[in-house]
C-alpha positions in Angstrom: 0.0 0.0 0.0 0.9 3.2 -0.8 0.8 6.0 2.1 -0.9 9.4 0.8 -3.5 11.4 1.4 -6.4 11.3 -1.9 -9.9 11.2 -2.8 -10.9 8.9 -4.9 -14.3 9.5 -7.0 -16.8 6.9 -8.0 -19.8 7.0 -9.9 -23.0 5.6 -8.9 -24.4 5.0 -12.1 -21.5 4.0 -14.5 -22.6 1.6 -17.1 -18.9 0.7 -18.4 -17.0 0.1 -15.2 -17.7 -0.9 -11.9 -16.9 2.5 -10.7 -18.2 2.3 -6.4 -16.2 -1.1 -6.5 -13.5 -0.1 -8.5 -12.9 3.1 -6.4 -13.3 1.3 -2.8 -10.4 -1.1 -4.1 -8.0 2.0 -5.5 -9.0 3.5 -1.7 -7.8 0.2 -0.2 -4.4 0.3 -1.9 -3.6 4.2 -0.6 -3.3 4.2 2.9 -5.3 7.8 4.2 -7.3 7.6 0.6 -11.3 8.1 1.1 -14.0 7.2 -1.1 -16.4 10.3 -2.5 -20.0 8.5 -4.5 -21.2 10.6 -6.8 -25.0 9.7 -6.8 -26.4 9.8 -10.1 -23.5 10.1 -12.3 -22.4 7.8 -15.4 -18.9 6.8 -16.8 -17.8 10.3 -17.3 -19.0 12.6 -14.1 -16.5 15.6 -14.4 -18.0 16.4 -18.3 -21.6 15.7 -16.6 -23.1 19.2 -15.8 -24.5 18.2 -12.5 -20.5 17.3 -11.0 -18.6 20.3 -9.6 -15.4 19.3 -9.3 -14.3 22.4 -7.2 -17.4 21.5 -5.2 -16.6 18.1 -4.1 -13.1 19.1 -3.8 -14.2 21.6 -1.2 -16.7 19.7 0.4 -14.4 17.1 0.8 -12.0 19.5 2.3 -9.1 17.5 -0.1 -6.8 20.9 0.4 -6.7 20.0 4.1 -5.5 17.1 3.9 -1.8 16.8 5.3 0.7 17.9 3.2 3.6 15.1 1.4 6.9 15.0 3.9 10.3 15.4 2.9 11.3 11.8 1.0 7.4 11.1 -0.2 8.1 9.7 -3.8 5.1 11.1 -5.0 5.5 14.4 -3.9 9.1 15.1 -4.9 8.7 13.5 -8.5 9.5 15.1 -11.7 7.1 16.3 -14.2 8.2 14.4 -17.7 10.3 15.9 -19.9 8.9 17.1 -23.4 10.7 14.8 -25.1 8.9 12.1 -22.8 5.2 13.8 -23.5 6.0 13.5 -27.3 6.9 10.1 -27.7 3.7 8.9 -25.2 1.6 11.0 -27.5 3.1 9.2 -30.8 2.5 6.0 -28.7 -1.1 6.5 -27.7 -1.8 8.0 -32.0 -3.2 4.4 -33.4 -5.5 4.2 -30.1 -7.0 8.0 -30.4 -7.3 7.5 -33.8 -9.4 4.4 -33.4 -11.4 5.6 -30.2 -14.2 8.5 -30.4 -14.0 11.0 -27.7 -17.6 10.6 -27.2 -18.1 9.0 -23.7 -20.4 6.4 -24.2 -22.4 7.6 -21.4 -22.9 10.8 -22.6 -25.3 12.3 -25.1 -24.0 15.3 -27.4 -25.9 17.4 -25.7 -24.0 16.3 -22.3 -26.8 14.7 -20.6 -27.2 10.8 -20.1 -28.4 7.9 -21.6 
């Protein structure tokens, strides 16, 4: 287990993943980590217009949380290089090239199925 404060969100009504499940085993895996339910919500709640993300941050007072000590891996990483963010890019091309970035969920108009 891995020993950091987070939130982890889960979506109540997510028809492609498990999401509640899903999060509650993530939670289990981060030591301090707490499970947030999103009633209502599909496979993609942060483009739903009913999730505040800000909201549920604050609500969930995430920015009270204790701040990373000196020698927490995830706190002293490095952002990737450029060089690093291009070749992942050129990596993930065939993949977004295939996929639509239509959540499934989702209607155009933003509401659910």
């Amino acid at each position: 287990a891995v020993r950091v404060p987070a939130l982890v969100l889960a979506s109540t009504d997510d028809l492609v993943i498990p999401s509640v499940p899903a999060a509650r085993a993530i939670a289990r895996r981060l030591l301090g980590a707490r499970v947030r339910e999103l009633p209502g919500s599909g496979h993609a709640p942060l483009l739903e217009p009913g999730v505040d993300l800000a909201r549920v941050l604050k609500a969930d007072r995430v920015r009270d949380q204790a701040r990373p000590r000196l020698g927490d891996d995830v706190a002293l990483s490095k952002l990737p290089t450029e060089r690093l963010i291009d070749a992942a890019r050129a990596q993930s091309l065939p993949v977004r090239r295939a996929t639509s970035p239509v959540f499934i969920s989702t209607r155009a108009d933003g509401t659910r199925e």
